[in-house]
C-alpha positions in Angstrom: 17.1 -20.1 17.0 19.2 -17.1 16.6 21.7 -15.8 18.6 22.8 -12.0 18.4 26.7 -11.7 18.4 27.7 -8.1 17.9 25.6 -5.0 19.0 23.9 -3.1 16.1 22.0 -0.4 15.3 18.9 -2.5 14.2 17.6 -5.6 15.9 17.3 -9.5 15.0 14.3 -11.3 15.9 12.7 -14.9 15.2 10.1 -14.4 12.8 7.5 -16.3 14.2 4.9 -13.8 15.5 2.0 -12.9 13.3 1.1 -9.1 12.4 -2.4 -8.7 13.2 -5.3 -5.7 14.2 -5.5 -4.7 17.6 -7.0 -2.0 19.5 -4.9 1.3 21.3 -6.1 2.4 24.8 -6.0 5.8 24.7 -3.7 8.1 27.5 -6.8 10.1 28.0 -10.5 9.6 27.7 -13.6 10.0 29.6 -15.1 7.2 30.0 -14.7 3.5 29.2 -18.1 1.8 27.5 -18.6 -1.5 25.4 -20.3 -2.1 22.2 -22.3 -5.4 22.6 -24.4 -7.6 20.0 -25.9 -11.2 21.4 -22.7 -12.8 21.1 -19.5 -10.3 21.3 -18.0 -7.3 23.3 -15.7 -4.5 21.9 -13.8 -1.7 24.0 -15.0 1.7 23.2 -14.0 5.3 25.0 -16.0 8.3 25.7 -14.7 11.8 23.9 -16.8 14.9 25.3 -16.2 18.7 25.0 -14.0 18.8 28.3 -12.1 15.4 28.2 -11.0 14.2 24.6 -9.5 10.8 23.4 -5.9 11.6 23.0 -4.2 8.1 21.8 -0.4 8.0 21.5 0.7 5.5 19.1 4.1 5.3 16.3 4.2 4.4 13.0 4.8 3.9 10.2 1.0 2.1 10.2 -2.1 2.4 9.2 -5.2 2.3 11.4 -9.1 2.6 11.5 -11.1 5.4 14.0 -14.8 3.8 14.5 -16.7 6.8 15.9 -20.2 6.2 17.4 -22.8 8.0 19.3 -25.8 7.8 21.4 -27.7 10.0 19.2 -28.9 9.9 16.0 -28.8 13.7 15.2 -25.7 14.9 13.0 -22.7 15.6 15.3 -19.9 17.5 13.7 -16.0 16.5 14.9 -12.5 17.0 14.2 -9.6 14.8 14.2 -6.3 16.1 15.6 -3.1 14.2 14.6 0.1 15.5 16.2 -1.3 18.8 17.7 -2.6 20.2 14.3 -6.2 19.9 13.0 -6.2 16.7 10.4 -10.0 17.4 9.0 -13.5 17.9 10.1 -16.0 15.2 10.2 -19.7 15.0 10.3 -21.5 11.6 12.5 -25.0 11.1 10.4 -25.5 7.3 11.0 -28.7 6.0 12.0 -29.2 3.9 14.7 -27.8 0.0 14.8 -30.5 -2.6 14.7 -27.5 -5.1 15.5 -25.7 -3.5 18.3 -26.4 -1.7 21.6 -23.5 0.2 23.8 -22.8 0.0 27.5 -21.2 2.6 29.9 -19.8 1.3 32.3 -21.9 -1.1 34.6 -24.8 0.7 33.3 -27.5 -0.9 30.6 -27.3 -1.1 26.9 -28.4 1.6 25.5 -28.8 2.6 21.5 -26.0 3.5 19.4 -25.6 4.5 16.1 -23.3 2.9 13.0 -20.0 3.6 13.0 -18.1 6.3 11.0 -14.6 4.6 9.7 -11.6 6.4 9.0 -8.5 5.3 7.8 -5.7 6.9 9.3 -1.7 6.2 7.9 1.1 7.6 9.8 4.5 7.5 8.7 7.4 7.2 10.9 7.9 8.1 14.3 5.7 8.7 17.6 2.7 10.2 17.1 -0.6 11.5 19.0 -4.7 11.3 17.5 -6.8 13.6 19.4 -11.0 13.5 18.6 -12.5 16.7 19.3 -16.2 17.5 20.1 -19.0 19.5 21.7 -21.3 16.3 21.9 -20.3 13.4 23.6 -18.4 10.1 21.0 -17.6 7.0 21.5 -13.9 6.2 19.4 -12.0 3.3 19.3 -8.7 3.2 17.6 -7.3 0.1 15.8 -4.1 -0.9 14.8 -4.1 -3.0 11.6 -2.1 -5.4 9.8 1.5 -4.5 8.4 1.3 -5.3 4.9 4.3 -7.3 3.7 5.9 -7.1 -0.1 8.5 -9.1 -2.0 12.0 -7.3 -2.4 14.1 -8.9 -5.2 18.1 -8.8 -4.6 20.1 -6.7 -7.0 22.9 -9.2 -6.9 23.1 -13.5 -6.3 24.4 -16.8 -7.5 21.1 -17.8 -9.4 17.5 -17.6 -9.3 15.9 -20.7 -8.1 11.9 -21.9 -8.3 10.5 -23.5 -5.0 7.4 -25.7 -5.8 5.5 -26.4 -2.9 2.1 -28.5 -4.0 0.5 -26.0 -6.6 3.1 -22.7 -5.1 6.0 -21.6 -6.9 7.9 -19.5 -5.1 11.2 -17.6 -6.4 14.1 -17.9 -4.0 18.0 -16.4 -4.3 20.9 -18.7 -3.9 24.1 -17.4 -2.1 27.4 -18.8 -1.8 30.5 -17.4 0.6 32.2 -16.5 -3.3 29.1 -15.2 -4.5 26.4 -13.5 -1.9 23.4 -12.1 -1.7 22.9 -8.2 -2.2 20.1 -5.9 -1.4 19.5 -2.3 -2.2 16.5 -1.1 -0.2 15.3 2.6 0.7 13.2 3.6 3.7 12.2 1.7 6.9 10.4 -1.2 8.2 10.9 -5.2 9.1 12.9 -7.3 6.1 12.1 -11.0 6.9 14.8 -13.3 5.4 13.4 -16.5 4.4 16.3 -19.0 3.9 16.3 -22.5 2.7 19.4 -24.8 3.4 20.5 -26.5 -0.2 20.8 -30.3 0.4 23.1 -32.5 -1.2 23.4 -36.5 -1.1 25.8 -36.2 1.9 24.1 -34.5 3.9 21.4 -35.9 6.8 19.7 -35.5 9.6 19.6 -31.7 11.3 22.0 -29.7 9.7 23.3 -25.9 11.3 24.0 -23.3 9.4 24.9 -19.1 9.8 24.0 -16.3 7.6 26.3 -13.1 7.8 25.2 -9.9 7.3 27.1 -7.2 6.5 25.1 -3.5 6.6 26.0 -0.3 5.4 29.8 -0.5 6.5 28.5 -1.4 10.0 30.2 -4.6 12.1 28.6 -8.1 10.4 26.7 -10.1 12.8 25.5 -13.6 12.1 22.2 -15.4 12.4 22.8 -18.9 13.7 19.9 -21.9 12.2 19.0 -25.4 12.0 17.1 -27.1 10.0 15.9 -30.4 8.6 15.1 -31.7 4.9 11.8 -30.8 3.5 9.1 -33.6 3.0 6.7 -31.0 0.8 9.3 -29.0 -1.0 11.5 -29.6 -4.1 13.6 -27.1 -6.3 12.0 -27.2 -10.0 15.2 -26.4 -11.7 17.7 -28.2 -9.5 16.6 -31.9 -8.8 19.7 -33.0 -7.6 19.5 -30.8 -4.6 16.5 -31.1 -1.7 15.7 -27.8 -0.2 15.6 -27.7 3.8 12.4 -26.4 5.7 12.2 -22.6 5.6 14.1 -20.7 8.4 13.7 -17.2 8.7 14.3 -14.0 10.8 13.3 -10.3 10.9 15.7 -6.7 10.6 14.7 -3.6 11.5 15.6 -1.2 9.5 15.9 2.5 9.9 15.1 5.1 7.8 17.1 5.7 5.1 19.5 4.0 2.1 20.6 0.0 3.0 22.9 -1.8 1.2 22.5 -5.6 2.5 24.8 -8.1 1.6 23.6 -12.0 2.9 26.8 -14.6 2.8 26.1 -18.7 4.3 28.7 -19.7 6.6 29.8 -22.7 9.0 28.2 -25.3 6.9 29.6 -27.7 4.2 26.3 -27.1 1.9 26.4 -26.0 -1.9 24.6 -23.0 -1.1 22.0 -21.0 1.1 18.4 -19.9 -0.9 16.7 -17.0 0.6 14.0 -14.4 -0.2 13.0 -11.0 1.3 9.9 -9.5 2.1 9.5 -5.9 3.6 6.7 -4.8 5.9 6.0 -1.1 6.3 
């Protein structure tokens, strides 16, 4: 669990949610309809000549556009990002032999392939407008924030984590000797910490990780955790690591200097590692 204890200008959260694809309903569209095959339905919206699909949506992201339509003649489009004209875009996809679309309560009617573009936006709110003289079918999707390793310009020592056939390199900190990290740009750093277990120690153990940021006020992330059954430190047997406890910052856009200290616990040290997802 973590508890927030001084205001800041980027949030704490548990990491425990996963990052997945999801569709955006659009602020404007005309018309809902549903792409069918024998076994699953997927949300579409109708973009005609008079009323567009304008989604509003932020980033930094990526997403895919599936455009469809109930005719198998080449329809030319454009795709509007922000108010300006992103690029132009011809639909020449025959028609699906696997899927059929809906509008409305109506029946299933034919429908061509999909066109798929990839769309990245960096940071910041952000409109997608697709523009037409022949009716579309779009539907915007929200994919999965890719996560990467960041590796701390300053710690006690580097430390292996073997976990069945996984090695995974982790970052010991002390109080005398913490963590730093030197990161540019924005996005969600996920802390991944492991409490060091000596021979004294049993049972649940709490601990707190300070962070200090950018000369701002420290705040501290409060944890518990419990010896690991599956985990052992390859080069430092006479210590058991503790089950992983992590949590999320957000971090604006810009320079960061992190600095990651343990605190309120009697163990030889506190592992963590860092990954970034933009």
């Amino acid at each position: 669990m973590i508890r927030k204890l001084l205001a800041l200008s980027f949030m704490m959260v548990l990491c425990l949610t996963l990052l997945g694809a999801s569709r955006v309903d659009p602020e404007i569209h005309g018309g809902k309809c549903y792409l069918t095959n024998s076994s699953k339905t997927w949300s579409y919206n109708i973009s005609t000549e008079k009323k567009l699909i304008k989604w509003k949506t932020s980033g930094p992201r990526e997403f895919n556009l599936y455009v469809r339509s109930s005719s198998d003649d080449k329809i030319d489009f454009d795709l509007y990002i922000d108010g300006d004209k992103y690029k132009s875009y011809a639909l020449e996809e025959e028609y699906s032999s696997k899927y059929k679309m809906r509008i409305g309560d109506g029946k299933a009617k034919k429908v061509t392939g999909a066109k798929k573009i990839r769309i990245k936006l960096r940071s910041g709110k952000h409109t997608i407008e697709l523009k037409c003289s022949e009716p579309l079918f779009g539907r915007l999707v929200k994919l999965q924030s890719k996560s990467s390793p960041q590796a701390p310009e300053k710690y006690d020592k580097a430390l292996a984590l073997i976990t069945g056939d996984t090695r995974t390199t982790y970052y010991s900190a002390t109080a005398k000797k913490p963590i730093v990290l030197d990161y540019e740009g924005s996005g969600k750093l996920k802390i991944w910490t492991r409490l060091a277990f000596d021979k004294s120690m049993r049972g649940t153990q709490h601990y707190g990780v300070i962070v200090n940021s950018d000369d701002k006020k420290p705040f501290r992330a409060e944890l518990e955790t419990e010896i690991s059954e599956t985990s052992q430190w390859e080069n430092d047997g006479d210590i058991i690591p503790g089950k992983a406890r992590t949590f999320e910052i957000k971090l604006e856009k810009g320079k960061h200097r992190l600095e990651f200290m343990p605190n309120n616990t009697a163990s030889p040290y506190c592992a963590m590692r860092f990954t970034i997802t933009n």
